[in-house]
N, C-alpha and C positions, 0 to 999 in steps of 0.2 A: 509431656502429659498427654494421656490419647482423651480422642472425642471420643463421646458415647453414641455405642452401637446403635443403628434402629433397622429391620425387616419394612423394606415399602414397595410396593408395584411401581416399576419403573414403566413407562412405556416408551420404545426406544428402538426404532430399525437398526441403529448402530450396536446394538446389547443383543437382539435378534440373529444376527450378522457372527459377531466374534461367537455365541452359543455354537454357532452352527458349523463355524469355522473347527471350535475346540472339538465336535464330535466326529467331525472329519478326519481329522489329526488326533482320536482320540489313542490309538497302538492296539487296541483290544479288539478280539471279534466282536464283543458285546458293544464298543462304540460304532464298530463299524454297520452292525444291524441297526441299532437305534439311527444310526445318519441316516440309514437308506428307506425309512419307515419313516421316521417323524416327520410332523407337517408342525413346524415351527410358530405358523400364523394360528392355529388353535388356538394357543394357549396366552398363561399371562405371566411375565417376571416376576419376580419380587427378589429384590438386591438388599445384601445386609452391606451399610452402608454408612461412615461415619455422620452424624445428624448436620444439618445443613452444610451437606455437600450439594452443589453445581452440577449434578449428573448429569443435564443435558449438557454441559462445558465438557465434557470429559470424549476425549480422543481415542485415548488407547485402554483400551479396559484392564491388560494387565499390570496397569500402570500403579506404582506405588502412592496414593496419598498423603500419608505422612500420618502418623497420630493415631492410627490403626492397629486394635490390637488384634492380635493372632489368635489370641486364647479366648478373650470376647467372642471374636465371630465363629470362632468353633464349636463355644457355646452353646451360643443360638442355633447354629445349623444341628448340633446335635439335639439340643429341646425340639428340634423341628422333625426330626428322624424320630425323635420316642413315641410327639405325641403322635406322627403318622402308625407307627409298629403298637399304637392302643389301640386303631382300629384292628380287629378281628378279620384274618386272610389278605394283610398283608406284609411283603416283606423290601427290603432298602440292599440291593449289590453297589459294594466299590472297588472300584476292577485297581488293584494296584501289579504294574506291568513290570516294576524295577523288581520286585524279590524274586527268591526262585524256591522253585518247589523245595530243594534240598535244604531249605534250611531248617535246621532244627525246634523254631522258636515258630513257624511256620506249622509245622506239621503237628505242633503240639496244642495249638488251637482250634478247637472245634466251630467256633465261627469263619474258619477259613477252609476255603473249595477248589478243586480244582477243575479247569476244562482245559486236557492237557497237560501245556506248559505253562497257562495261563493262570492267575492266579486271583480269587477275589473276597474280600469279605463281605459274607452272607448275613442279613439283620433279617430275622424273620420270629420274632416271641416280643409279648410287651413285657418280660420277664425281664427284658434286657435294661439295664442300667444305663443311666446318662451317660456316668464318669467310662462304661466301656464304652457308647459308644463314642466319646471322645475319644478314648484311646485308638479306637478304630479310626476317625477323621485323622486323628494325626499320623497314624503308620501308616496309612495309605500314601504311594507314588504322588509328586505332582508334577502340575505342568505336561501334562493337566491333570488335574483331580477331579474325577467324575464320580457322580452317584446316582445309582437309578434307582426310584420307585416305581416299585411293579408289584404285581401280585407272589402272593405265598406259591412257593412250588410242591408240588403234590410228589412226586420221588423224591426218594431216600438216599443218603451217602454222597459222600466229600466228592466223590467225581461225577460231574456233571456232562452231559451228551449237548450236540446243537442245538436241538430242540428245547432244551431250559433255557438256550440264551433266545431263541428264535422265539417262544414263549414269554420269557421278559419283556423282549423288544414290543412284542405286540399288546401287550398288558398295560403298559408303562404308561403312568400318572404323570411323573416329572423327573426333573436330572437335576441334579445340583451340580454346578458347574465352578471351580476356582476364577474370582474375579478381584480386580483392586488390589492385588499381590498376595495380601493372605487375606482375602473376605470371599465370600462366595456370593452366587446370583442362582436361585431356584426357577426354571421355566415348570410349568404347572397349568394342567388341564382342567381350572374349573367346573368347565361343565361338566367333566365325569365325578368329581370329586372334589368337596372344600377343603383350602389351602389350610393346612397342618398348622395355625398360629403357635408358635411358641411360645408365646405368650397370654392365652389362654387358659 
């Protein structure tokens, strides 16, 4: 039987630590701007998280708990991605590193961009549906699974230049980062911006 999900501010040098860990080792130019930019002590977590779980007990972040469901927490993080993409001029990249441009199921989707060989899905309309962007959290690469909130970008067309990633990187609200095997943890820059409750 799984526990039920719940979104909470974690506060946690250890959760701070592995965030910063995964954008290091994130494989994308886009992780790797966001590493070399972000100031990690800004902002605040909030971890979707089976309900009385021991987070401060917890060692290893990518660590399974048990009872966790996949499709729950994916849930949430996408309610968490729409109701961000209702505010007006802003948009959510997920860099996924494992496809490749040539695939055909790739190129036949318009919320997919490319810079380069690199490859990521682009949320930027509140037109956009839950259930895709579900679809979108689950196609994406993991291990890590990253997601950035940044601002809408102002050019046109599927191929994107440095400057839209160097653009993102410096815009950027928050990441959503894969944590607890399949749950995620959001770092999030209050002061610029209130955190996107998804439940709301």
């Amino acid at each position: 039987m799984y526990a039920k999900l719940i979104i909470r501010e974690v506060d946690l040098k250890s959760l701070l630590a592995y965030a910063n860990e995964e954008l290091t080792h994130g494989g994308t130019t886009l992780s790797a701007k966001v590493s070399a930019k972000i100031q990690l002590s800004l902002g605040k977590i909030f971890l979707i998280t089976p309900e009385g779980l021991d987070v401060v007990g917890v060692q290893n972040w990518p660590w399974d708990p048990g009872h966790l469901s996949s499709r729950e927490a994916n849930s949430i993080l996408s309610r968490t991605i729409h109701r961000y993409l209702s505010r007006s001029g802003n948009r959510v990249l997920i860099q996924d590193f494992e496809a490749t441009r040539s695939d055909p199921s790739f190129e036949d989707d318009p919320l997919r961009i490319f810079y380069g060989e690199e490859l990521y899905w682009e949320l930027q309309s509140p037109a956009i549906s839950e259930d895709k962007i579900g679809d979108c959290v689950n196609d994406a690469s993991y291990w890590p699974w990253i997601g950035y909130f940044a601002k809408a970008r102002i050019s046109e067309g599927r191929d994107i230049e440095i400057e839209d990633l160097e653009e993102a990187a410096s815009q950027l609200v928050g990441v959503a980062i894969q944590a607890l095997h399949d749950s995620y943890l959001v770092w999030w820059r209050t002061d610029l911006e209130p955190f996107p409750d998804p439940d709301m």
